[in-house]
N, C-alpha and C positions, 0 to 999 in steps of 0.2 A: 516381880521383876526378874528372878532367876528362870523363869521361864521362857520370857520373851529373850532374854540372853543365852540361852541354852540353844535355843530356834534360831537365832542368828549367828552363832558362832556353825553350828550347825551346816544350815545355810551357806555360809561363807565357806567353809570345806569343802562343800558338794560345787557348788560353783566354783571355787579354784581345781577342785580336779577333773569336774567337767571340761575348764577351758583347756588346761596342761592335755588332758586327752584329744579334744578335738585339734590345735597347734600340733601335735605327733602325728594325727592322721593328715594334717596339709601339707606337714615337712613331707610326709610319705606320698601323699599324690605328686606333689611336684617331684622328687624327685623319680616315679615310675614314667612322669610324660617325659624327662630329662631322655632316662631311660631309654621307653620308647623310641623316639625323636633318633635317637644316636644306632640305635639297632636298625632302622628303618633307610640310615643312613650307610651303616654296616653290610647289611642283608646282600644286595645286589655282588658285593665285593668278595664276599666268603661265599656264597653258593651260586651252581652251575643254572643258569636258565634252563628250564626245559625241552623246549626250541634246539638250542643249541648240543644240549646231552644226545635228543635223539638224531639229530643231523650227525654228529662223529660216531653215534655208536653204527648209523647205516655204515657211513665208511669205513670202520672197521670190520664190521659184517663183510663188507663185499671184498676188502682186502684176504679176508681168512677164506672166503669164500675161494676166492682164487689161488690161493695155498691148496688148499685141500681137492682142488680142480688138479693143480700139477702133481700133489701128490698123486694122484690118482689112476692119472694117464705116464706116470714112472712105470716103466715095467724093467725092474732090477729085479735080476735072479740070481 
């Protein structure tokens, strides 16, 4: 009989720390969709579209571009 109590006591270990393990990795998926979900939310708000980056960078381009136009045609001596 100390056998079959050894196996189940056993048993009963592996299976509570099995479940205790798999409960941390669900706490941990939900909380990465939480995560997710809320960065996906974020995202738009903290970075520049790309669309939009290179539409001001032309404008700025063609602003410097026209600097460097009147510099050019200065003739200061």
């Amino acid at each position: 009989m100390e056998t079959q109590q050894l196996i189940d006591t056993v048993l009963g270990i592996s299976c509570t720390v099995i479940g205790w393990f798999a409960r941390e990795l669900w706490t941990a998926v939900k909380e990465l969709k939480t995560d997710l979900a809320k960065l996906r939310e974020d995202l738009p708000k903290t970075y520049v579209d790309r669309n939009d980056y290179r539409s001001d960078m032309h404008d700025i381009k063609s602003m410097l571009g026209k600097i460097f136009d009147k510099l050019d045609g200065k003739q200061d001596k």
